[in-house]
PDB file of N, H, CA, C and O in Angstrom:
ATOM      1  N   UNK A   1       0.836  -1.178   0.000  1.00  0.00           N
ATOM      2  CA  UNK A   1       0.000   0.000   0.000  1.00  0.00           C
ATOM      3  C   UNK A   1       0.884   1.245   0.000  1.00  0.00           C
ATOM      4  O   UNK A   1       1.928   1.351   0.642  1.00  0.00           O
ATOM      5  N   UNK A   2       0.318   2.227  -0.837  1.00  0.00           N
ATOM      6  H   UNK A   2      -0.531   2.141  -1.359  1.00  0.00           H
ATOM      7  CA  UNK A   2       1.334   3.747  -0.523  1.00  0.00           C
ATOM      8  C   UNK A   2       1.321   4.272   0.557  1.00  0.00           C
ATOM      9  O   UNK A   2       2.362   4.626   1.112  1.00  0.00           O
ATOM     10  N   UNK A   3       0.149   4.427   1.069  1.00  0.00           N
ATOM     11  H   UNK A   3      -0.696   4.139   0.618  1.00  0.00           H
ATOM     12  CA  UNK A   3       0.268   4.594   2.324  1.00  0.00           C
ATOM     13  C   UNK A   3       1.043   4.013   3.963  1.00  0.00           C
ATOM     14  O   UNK A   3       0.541   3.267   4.804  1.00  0.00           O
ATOM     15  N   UNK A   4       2.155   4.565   3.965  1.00  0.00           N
ATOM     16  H   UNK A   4       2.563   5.171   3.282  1.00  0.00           H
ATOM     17  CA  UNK A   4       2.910   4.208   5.228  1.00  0.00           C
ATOM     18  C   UNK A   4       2.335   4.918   6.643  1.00  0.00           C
ATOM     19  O   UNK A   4       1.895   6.066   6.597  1.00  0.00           O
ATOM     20  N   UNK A   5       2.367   4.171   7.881  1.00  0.00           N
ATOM     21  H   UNK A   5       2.725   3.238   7.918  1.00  0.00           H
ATOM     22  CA  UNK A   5       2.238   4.497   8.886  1.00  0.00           C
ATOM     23  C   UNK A   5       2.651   4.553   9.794  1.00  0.00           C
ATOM     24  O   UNK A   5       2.436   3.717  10.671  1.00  0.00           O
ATOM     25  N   UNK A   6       3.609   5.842   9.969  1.00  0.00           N
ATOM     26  H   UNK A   6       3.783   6.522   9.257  1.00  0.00           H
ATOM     27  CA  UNK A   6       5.195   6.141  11.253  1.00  0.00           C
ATOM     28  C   UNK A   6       4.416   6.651  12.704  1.00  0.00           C
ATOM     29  O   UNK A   6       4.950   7.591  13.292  1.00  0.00           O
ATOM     30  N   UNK A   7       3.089   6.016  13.328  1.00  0.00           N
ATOM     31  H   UNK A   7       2.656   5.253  12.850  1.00  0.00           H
ATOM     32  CA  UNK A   7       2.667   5.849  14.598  1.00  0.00           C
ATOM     33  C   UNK A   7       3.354   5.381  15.280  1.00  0.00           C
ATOM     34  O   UNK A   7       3.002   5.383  16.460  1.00  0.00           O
ATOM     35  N   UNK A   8       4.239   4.952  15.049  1.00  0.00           N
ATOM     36  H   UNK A   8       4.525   4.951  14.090  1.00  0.00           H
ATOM     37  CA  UNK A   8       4.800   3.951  16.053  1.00  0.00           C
ATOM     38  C   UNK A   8       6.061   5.013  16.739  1.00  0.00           C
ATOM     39  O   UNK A   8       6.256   5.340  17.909  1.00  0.00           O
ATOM     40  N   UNK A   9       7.130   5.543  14.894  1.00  0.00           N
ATOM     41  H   UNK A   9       6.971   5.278  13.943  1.00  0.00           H
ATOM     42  CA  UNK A   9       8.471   6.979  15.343  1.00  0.00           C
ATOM     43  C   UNK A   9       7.609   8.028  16.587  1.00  0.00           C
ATOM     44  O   UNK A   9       8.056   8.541  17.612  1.00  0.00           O
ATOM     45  N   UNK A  10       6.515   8.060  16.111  1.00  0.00           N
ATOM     46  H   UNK A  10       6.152   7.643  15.278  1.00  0.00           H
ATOM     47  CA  UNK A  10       6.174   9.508  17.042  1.00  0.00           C
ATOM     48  C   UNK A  10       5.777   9.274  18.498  1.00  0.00           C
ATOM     49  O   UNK A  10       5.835  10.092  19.415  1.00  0.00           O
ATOM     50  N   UNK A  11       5.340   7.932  18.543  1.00  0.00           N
ATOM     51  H   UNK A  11       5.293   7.266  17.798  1.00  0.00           H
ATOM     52  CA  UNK A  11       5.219   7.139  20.107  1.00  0.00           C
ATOM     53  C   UNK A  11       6.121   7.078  20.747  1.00  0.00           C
ATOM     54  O   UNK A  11       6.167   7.261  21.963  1.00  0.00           O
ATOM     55  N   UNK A  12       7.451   6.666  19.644  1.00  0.00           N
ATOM     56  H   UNK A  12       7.414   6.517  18.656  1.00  0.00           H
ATOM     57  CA  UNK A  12       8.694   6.899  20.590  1.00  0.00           C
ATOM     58  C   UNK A  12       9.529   8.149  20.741  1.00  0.00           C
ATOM     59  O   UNK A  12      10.286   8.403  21.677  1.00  0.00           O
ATOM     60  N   UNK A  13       9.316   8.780  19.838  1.00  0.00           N
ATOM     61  H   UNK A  13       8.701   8.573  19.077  1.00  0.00           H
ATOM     62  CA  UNK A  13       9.348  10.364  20.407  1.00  0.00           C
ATOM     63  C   UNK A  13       8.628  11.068  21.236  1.00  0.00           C
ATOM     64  O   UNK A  13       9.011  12.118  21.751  1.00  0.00           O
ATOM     65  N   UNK A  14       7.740  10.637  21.383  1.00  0.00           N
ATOM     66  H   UNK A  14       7.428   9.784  20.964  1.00  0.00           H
ATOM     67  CA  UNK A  14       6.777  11.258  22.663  1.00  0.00           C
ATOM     68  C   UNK A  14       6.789  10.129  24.041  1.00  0.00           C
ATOM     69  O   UNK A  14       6.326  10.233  25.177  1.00  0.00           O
ATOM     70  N   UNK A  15       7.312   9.368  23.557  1.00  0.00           N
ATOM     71  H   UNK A  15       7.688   9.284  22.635  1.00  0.00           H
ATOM     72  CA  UNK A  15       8.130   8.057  25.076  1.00  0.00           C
ATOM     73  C   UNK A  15       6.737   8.174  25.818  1.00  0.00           C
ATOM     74  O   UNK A  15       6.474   8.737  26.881  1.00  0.00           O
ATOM     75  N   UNK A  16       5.705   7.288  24.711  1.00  0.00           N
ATOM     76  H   UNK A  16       5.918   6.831  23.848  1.00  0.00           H
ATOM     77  CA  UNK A  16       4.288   6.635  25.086  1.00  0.00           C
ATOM     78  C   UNK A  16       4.035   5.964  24.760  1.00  0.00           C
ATOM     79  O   UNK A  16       3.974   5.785  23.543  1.00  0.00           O
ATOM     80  N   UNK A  17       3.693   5.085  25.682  1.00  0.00           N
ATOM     81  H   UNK A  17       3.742   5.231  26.670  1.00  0.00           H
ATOM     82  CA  UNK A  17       3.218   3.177  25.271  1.00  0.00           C
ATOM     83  C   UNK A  17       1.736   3.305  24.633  1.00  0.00           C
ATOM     84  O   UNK A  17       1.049   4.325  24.581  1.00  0.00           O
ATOM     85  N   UNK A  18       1.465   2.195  24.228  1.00  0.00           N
ATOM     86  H   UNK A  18       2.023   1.367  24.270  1.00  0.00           H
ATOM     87  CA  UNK A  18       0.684   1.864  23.124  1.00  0.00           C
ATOM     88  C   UNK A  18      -0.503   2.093  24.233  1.00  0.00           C
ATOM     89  O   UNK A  18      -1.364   2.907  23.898  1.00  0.00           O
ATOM     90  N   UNK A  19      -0.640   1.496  25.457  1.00  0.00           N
ATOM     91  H   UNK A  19       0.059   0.834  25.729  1.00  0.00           H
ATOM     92  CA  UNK A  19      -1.512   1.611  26.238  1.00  0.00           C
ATOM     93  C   UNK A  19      -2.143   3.340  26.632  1.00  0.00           C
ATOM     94  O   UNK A  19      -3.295   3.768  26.564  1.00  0.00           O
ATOM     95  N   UNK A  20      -0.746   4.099  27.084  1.00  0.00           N
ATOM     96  H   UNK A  20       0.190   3.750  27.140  1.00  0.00           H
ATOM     97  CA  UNK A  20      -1.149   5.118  27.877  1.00  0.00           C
ATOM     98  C   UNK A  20      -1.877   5.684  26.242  1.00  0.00           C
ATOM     99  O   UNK A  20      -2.912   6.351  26.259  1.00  0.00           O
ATOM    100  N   UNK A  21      -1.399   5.431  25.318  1.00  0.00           N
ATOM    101  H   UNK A  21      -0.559   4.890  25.304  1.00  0.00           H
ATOM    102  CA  UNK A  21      -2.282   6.694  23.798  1.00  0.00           C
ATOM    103  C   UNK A  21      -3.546   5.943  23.612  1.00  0.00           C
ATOM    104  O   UNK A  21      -4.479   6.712  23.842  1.00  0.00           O
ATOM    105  N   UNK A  22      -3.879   5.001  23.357  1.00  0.00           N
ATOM    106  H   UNK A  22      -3.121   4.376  23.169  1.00  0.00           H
ATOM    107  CA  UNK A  22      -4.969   4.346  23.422  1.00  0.00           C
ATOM    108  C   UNK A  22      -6.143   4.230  24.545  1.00  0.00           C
ATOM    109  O   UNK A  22      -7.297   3.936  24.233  1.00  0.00           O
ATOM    110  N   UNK A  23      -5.641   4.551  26.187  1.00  0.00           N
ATOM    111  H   UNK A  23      -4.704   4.789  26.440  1.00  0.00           H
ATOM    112  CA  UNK A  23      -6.707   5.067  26.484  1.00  0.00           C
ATOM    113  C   UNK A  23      -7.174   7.079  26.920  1.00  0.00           C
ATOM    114  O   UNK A  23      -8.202   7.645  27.292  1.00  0.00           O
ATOM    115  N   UNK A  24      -5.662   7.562  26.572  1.00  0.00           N
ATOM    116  H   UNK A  24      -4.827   7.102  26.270  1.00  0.00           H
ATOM    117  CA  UNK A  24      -5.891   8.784  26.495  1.00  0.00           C
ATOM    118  C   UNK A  24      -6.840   9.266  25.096  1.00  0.00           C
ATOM    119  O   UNK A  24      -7.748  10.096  25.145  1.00  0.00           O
ATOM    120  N   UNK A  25      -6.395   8.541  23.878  1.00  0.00           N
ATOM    121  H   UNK A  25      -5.657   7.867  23.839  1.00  0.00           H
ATOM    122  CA  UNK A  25      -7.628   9.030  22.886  1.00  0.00           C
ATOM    123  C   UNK A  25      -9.028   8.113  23.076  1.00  0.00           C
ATOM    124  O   UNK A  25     -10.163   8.588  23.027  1.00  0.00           O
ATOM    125  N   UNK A  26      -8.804   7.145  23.233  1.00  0.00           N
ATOM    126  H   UNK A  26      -7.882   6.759  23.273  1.00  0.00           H
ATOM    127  CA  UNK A  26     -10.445   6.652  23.841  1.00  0.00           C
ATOM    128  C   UNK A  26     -10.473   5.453  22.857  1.00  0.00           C
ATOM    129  O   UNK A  26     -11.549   5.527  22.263  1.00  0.00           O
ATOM    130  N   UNK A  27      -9.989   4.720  22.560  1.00  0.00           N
ATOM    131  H   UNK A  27      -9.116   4.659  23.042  1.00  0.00           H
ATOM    132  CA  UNK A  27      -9.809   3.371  21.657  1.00  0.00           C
ATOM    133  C   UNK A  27      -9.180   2.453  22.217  1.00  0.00           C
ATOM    134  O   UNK A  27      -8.371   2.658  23.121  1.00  0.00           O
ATOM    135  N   UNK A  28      -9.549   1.006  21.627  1.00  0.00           N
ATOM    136  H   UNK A  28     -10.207   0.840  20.893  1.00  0.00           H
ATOM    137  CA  UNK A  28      -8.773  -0.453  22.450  1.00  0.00           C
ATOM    138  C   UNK A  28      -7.177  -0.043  21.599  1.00  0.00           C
ATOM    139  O   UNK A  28      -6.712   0.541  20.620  1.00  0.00           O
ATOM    140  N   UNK A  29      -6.823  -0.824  22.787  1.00  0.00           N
ATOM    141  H   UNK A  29      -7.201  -1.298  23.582  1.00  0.00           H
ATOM    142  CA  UNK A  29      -5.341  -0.851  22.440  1.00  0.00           C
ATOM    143  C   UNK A  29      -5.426  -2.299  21.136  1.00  0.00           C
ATOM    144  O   UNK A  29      -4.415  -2.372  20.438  1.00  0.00           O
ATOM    145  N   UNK A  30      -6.170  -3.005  20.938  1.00  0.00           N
ATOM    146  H   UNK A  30      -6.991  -2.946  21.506  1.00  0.00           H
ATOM    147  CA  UNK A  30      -6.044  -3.562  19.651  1.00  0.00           C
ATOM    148  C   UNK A  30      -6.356  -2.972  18.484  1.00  0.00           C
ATOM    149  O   UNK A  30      -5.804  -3.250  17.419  1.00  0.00           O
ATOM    150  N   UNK A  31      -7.180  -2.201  18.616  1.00  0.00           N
ATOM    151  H   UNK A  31      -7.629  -1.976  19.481  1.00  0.00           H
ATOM    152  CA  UNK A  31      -7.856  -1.343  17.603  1.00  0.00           C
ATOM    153  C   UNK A  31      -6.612   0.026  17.337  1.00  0.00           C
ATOM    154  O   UNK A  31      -6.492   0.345  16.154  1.00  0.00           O
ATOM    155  N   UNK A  32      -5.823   0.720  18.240  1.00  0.00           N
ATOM    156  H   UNK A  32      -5.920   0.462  19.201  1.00  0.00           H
ATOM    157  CA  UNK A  32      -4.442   1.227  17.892  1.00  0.00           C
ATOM    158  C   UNK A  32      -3.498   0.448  17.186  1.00  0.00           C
ATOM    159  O   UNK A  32      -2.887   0.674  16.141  1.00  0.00           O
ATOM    160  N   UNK A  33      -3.498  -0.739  18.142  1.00  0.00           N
ATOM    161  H   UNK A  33      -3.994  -0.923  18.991  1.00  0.00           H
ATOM    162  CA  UNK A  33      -2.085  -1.561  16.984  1.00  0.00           C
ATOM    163  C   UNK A  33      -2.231  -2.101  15.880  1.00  0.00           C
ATOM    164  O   UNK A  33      -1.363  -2.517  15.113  1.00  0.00           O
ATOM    165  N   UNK A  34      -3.873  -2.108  15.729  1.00  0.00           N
ATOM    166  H   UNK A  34      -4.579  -1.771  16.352  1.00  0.00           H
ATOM    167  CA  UNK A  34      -3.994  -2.258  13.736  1.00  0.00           C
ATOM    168  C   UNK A  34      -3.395  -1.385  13.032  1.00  0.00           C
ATOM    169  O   UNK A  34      -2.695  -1.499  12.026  1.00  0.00           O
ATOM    170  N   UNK A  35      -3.902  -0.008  13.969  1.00  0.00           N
ATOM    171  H   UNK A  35      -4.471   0.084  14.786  1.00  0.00           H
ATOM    172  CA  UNK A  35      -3.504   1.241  13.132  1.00  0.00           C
ATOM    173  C   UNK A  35      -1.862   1.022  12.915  1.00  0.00           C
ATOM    174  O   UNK A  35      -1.204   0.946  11.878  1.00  0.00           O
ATOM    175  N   UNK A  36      -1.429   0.946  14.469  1.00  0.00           N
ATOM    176  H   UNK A  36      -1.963   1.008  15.312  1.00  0.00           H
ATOM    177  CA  UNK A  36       0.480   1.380  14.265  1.00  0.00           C
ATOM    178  C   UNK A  36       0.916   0.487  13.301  1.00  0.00           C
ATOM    179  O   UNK A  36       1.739   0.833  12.454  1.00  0.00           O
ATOM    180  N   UNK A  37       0.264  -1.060  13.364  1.00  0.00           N
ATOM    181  H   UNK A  37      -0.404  -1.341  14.052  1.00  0.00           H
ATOM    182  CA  UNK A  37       1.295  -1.789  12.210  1.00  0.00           C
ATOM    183  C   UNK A  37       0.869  -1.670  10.623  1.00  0.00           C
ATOM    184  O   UNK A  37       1.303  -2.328   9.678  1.00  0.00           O
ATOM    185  N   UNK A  38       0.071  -0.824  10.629  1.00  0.00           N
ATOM    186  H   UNK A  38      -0.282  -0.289  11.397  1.00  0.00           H
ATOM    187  CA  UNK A  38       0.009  -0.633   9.255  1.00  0.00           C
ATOM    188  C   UNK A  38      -1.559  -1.491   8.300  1.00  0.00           C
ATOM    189  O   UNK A  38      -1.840  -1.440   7.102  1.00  0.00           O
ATOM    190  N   UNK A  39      -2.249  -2.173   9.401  1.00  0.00           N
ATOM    191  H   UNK A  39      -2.021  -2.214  10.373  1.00  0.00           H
ATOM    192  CA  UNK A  39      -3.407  -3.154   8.842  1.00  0.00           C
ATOM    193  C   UNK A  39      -4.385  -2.702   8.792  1.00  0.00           C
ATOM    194  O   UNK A  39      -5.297  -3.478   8.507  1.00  0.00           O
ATOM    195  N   UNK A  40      -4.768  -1.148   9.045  1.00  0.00           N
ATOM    196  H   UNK A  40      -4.027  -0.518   9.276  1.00  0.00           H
ATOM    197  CA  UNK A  40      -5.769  -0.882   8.917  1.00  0.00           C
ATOM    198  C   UNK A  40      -6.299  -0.284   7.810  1.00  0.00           C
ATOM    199  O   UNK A  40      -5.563   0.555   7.289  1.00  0.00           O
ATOM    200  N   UNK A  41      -7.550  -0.502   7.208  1.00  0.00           N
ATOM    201  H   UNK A  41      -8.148  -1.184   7.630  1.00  0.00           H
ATOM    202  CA  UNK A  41      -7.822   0.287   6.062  1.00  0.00           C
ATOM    203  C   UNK A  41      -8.441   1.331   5.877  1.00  0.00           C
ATOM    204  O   UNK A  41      -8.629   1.820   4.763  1.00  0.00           O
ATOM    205  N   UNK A  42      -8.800   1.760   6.848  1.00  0.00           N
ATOM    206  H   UNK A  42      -8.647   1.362   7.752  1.00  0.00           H
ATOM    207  CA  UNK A  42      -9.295   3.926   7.067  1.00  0.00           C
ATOM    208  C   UNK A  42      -8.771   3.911   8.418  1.00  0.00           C
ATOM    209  O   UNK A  42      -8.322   2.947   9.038  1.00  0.00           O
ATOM    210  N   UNK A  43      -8.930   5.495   8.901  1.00  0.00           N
ATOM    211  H   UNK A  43      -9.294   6.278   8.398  1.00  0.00           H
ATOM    212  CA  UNK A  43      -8.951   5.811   9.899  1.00  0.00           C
ATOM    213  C   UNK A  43     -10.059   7.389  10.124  1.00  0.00           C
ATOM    214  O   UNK A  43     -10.154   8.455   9.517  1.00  0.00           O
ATOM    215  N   UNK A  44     -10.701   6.810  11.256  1.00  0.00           N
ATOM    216  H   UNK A  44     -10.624   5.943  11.750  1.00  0.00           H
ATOM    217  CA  UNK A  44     -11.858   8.063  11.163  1.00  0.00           C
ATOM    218  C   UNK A  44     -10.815   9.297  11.686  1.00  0.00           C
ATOM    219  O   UNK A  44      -9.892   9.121  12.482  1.00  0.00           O
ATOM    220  N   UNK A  45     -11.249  10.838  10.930  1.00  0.00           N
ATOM    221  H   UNK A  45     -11.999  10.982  10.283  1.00  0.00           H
ATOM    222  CA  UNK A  45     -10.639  11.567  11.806  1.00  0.00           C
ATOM    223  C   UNK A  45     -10.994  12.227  12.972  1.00  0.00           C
ATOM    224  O   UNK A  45     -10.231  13.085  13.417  1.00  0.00           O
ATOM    225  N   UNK A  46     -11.959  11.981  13.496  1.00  0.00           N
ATOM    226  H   UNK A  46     -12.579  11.284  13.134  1.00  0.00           H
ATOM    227  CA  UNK A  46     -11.797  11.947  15.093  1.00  0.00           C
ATOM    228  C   UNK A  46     -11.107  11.658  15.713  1.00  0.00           C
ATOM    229  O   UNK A  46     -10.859  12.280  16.746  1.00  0.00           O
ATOM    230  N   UNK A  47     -10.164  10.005  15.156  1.00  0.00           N
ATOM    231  H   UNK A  47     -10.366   9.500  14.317  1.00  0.00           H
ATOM    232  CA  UNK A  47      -9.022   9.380  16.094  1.00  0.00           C
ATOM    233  C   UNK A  47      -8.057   9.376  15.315  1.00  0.00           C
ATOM    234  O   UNK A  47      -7.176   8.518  15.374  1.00  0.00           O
ATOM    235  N   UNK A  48      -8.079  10.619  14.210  1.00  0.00           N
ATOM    236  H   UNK A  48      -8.795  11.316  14.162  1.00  0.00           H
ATOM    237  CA  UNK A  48      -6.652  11.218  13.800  1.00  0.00           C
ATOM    238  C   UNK A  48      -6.434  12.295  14.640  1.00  0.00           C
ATOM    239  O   UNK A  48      -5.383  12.376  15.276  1.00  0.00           O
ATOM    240  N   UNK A  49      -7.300  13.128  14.718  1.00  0.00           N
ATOM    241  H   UNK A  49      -8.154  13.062  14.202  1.00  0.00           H
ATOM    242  CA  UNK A  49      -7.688  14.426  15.585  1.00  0.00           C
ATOM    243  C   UNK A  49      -7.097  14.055  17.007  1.00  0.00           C
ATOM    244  O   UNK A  49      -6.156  14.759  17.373  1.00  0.00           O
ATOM    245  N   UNK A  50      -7.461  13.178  17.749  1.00  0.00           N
ATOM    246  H   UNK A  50      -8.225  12.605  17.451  1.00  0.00           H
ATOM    247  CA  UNK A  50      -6.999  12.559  18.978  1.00  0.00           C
ATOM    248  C   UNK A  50      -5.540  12.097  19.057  1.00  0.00           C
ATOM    249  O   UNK A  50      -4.717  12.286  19.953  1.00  0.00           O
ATOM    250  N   UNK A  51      -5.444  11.536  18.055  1.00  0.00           N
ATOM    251  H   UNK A  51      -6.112  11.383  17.327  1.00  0.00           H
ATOM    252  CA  UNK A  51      -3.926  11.088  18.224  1.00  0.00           C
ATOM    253  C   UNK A  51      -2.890  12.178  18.125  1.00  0.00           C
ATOM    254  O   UNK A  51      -1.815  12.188  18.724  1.00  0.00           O
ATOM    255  N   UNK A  52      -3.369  13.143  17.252  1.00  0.00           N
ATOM    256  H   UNK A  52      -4.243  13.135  16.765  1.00  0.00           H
ATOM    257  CA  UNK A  52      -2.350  14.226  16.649  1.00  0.00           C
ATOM    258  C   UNK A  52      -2.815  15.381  18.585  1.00  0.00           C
ATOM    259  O   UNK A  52      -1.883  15.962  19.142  1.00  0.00           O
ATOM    260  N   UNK A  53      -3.586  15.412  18.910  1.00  0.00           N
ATOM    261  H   UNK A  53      -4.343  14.940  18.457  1.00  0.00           H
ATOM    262  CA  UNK A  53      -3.502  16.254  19.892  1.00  0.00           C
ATOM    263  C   UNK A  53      -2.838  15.883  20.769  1.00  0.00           C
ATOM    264  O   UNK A  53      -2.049  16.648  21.323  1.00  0.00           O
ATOM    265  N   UNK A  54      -3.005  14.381  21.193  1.00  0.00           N
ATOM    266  H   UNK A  54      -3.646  13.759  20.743  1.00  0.00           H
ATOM    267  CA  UNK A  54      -1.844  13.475  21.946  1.00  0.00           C
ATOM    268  C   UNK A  54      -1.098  13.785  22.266  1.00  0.00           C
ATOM    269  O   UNK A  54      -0.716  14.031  23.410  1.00  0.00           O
ATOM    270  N   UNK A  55      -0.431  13.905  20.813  1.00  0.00           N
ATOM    271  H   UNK A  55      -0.742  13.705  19.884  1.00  0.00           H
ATOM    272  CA  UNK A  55       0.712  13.258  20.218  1.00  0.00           C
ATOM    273  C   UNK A  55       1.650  14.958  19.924  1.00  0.00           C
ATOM    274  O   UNK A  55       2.850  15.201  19.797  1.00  0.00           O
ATOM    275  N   UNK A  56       0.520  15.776  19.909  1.00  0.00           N
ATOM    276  H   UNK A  56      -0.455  15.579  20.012  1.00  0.00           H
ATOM    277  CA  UNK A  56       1.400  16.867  19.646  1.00  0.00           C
ATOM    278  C   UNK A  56       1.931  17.341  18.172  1.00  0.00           C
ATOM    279  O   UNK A  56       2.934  18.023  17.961  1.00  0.00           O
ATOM    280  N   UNK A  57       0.952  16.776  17.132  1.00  0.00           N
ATOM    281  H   UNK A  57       0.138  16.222  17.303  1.00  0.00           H
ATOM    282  CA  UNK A  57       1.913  16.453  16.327  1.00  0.00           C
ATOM    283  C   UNK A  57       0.981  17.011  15.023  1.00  0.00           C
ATOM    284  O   UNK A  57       0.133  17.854  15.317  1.00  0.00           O
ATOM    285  N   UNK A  58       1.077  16.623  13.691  1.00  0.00           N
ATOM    286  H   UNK A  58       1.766  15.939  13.453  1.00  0.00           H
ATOM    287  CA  UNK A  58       0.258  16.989  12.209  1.00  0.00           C
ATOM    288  C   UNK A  58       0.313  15.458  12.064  1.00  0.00           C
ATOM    289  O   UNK A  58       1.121  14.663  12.546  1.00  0.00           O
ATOM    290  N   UNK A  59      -1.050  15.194  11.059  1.00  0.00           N
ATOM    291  H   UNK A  59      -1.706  15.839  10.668  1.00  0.00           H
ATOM    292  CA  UNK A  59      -0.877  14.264  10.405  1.00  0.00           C
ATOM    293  C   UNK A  59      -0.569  13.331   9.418  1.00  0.00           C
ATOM    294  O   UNK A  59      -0.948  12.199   9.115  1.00  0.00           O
ATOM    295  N   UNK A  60       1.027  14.956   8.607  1.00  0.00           N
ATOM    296  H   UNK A  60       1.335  15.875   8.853  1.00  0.00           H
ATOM    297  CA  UNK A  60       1.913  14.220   7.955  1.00  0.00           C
ATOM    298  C   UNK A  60       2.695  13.319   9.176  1.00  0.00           C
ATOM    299  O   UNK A  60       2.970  12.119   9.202  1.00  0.00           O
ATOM    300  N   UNK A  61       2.888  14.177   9.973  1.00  0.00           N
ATOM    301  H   UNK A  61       2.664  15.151   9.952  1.00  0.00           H
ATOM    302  CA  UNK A  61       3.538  13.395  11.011  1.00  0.00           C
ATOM    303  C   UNK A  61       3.214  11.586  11.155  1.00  0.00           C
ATOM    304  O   UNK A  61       4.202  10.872  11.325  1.00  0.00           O
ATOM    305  N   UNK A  62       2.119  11.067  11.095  1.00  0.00           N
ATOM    306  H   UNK A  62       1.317  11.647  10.958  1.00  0.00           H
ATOM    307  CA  UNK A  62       2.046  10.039  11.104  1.00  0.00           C
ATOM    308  C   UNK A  62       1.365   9.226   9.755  1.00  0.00           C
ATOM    309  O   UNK A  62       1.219   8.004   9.769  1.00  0.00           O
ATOM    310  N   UNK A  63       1.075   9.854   8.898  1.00  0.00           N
ATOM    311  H   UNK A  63       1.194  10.847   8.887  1.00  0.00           H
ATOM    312  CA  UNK A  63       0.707   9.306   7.900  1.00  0.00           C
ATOM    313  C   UNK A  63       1.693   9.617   6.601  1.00  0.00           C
ATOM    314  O   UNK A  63       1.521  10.780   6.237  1.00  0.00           O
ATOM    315  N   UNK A  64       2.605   8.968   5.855  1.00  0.00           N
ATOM    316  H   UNK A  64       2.746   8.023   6.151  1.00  0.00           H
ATOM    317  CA  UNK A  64       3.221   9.008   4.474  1.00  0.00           C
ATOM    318  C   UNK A  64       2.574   8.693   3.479  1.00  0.00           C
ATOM    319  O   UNK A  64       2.101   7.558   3.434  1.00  0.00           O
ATOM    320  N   UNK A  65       2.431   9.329   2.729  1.00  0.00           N
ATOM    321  H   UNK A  65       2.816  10.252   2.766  1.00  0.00           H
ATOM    322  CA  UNK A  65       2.644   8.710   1.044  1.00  0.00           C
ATOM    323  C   UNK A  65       3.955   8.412   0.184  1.00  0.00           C
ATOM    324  O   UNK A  65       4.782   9.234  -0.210  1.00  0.00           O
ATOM    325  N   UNK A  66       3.936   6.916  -0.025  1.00  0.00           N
ATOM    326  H   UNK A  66       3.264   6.248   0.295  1.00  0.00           H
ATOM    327  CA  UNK A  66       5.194   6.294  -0.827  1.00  0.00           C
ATOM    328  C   UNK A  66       4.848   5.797  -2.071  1.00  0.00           C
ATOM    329  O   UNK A  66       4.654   4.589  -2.201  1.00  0.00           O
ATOM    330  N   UNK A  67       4.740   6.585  -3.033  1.00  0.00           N
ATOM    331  H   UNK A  67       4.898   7.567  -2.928  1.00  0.00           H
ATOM    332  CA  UNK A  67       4.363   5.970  -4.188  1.00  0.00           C
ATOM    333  C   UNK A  67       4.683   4.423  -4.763  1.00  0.00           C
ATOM    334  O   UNK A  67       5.901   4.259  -4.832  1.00  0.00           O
ATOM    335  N   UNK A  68       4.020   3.400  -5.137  1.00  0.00           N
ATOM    336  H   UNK A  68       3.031   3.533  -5.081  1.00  0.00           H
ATOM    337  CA  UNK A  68       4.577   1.668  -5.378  1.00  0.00           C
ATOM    338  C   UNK A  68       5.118   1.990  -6.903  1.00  0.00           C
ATOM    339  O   UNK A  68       4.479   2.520  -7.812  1.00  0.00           O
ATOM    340  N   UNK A  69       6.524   1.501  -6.923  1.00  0.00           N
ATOM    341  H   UNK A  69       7.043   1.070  -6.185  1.00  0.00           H
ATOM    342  CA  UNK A  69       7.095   1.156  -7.939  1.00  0.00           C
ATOM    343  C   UNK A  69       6.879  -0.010  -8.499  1.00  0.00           C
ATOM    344  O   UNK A  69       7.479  -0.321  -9.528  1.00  0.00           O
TER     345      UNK A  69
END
């Protein structure tokens, strides 16, 4: 998929476990680690909105586009 997902760089730049972001934005921590490893196929932005306030961050910050060669 082109779409890459660096949730995981900005977790560890913000030195937060999968747990403490998942119940600070209001989602299962399984339902985050679809997102961080990359398996998910949307994301509502409400819990882009949440994560990026978190997180401190934009949501180039956690979302890339890599074009497939």
């Amino acid at each position: 998929m082109a779409i890459v997902v660096n949730l995981d760089v900005m977790m560890a730049r913000r030195k937060i476990s999968l747990g403490e972001l998942a119940n600070r934005i209001g989602i299962t921590q399984a339902n985050l680690s679809i997102l961080k490893t990359g398996k998910a196929k949307a994301i509502r932005f409400s819990t882009l909105n949440a994560i990026c306030t978190v997180l401190e961050c934009q949501p180039a910050d956690i979302l890339e586009f890599r074009p497939e060669e």
